[in-house]
Structures are given as structure tokens and as C-alpha cells.
C-alpha positions in Angstrom: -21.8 -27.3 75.6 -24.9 -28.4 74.1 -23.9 -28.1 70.7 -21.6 -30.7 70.7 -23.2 -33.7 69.3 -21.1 -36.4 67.6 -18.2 -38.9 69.2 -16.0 -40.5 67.3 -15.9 -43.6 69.4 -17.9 -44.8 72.6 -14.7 -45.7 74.3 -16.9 -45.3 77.6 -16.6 -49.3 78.2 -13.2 -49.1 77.5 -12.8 -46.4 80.1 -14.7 -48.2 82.6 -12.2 -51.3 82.8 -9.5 -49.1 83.4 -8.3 -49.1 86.8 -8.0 -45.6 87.4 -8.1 -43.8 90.6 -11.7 -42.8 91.6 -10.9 -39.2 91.5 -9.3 -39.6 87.7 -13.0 -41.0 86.5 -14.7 -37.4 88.4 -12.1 -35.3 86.7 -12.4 -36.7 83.8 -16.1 -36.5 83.6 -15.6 -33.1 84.0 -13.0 -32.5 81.6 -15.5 -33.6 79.0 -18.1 -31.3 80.0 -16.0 -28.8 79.6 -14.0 -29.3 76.5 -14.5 -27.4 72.9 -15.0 -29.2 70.2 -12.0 -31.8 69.3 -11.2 -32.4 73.2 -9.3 -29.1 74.2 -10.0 -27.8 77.5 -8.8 -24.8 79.1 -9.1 -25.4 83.1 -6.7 -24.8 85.8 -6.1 -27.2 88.4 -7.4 -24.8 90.8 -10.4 -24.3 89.4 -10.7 -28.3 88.6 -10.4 -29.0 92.3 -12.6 -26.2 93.5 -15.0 -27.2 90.9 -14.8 -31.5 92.4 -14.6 -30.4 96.0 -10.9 -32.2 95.8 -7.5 -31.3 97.2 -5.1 -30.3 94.0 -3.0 -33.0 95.1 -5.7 -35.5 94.5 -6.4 -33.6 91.0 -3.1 -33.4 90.1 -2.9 -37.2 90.9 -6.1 -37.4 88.9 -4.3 -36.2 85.8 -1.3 -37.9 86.3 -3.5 -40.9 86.0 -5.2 -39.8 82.7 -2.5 -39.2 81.0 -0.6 -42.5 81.7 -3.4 -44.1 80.7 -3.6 -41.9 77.5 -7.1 -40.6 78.1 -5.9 -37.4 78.0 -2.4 -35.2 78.0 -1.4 -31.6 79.1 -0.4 -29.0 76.6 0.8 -26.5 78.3 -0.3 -25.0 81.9 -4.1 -25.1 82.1 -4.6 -26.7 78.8 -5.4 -30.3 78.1 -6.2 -32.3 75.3 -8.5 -35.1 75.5 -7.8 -38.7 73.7 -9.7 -37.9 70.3 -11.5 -41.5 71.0 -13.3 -39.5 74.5 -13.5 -35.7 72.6 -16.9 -34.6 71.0 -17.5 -33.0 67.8 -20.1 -30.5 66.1 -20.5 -33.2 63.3 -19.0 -36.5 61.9 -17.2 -34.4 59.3 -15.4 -33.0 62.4 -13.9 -35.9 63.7 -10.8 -37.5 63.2 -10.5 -40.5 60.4 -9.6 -43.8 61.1 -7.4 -44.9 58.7 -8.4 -47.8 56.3 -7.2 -51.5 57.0 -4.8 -52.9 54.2 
């Protein structure tokens, strides 16, 4: 994914004070990796677990934990979407607005 070059936000130090279980910071790390342009991934938990060297359980846990914490959600079986703060884009363009203040 070398192509993607722009985030909308470095919401890593946000991320990082999040108490998250230590399995939900590796698999999202590697949800990132993996994801297209605006966040979207396309990964079975299967192939997450095999990939981490972790149990499903523990990803499924994993995911649980991103999403309550809204760093990500699941859109159907084996596709996530990432929090558009954590997604990369090809260019600033591509990202999403913030809206203006009042």
C-alpha cells in the first residue's frame, strides 16, 4: 500500500490513551496496512488471526474492542471500515472535510 500517502488526522496519540486490549492495538495495526484508500478493508477473521498468530476468539475480541471504541466498525462479513480520523488517502483532496466552526 505504498501509494497511500495523506491522513486526515494523526489520531495516533489519541489511540494510544485508549485502553484497549493489547491484541485490539496489533489488529488494528494491521487493519491499516491493509486497508484501500478511505479505510475499507476486506479481511476475514481467519485470515486476521492467522496473519497475528492469535486465536479468532482473541481477534474477534479484538474487534469487538475497536468498534466500541469507534476506531473502526464492520460492514458486512469480512468487511470493515476504519474511523476516517485512522484511514489513509491518495491525496488531501481525498479525504473527508471537516466541517467549518460557526
Amino acid at each position: 500500500m505504498s501509494g497511500l500517502h495523506f491522513a486526515a488526522v494523526n489520531a495516533e496519540g489519541v489511540v494510544a490513551d485508549l485502553d484497549l486490549l493489547p491484541a485490539a492495538y496489533r489488529v488494528l495495526l494491521k487493519l491499516r496496512a491493509h486497508s484501500e484508500p478511505g479505510g475499507r478493508i476486506e479481511i476475514d477473521q481467519i485470515t486476521l488471526a492467522q496473519m497475528l498468530g492469535l486465536s479468532r476468539a482473541a481477534v474477534n475480541a479484538a474487534l469487538r474492542d475497536l468498534d466500541l471504541a469507534q476506531l473502526e466498525r464492520k460492514k458486512r462479513p469480512g468487511v470493515y471500515q476504519l474511523n476516517a480520523m485512522l484511514a489513509a488517502y491518495l491525496s488531501p483532496e481525498d479525504a473527508p472535510s471537516w466541517p467549518s466552526r460557526p
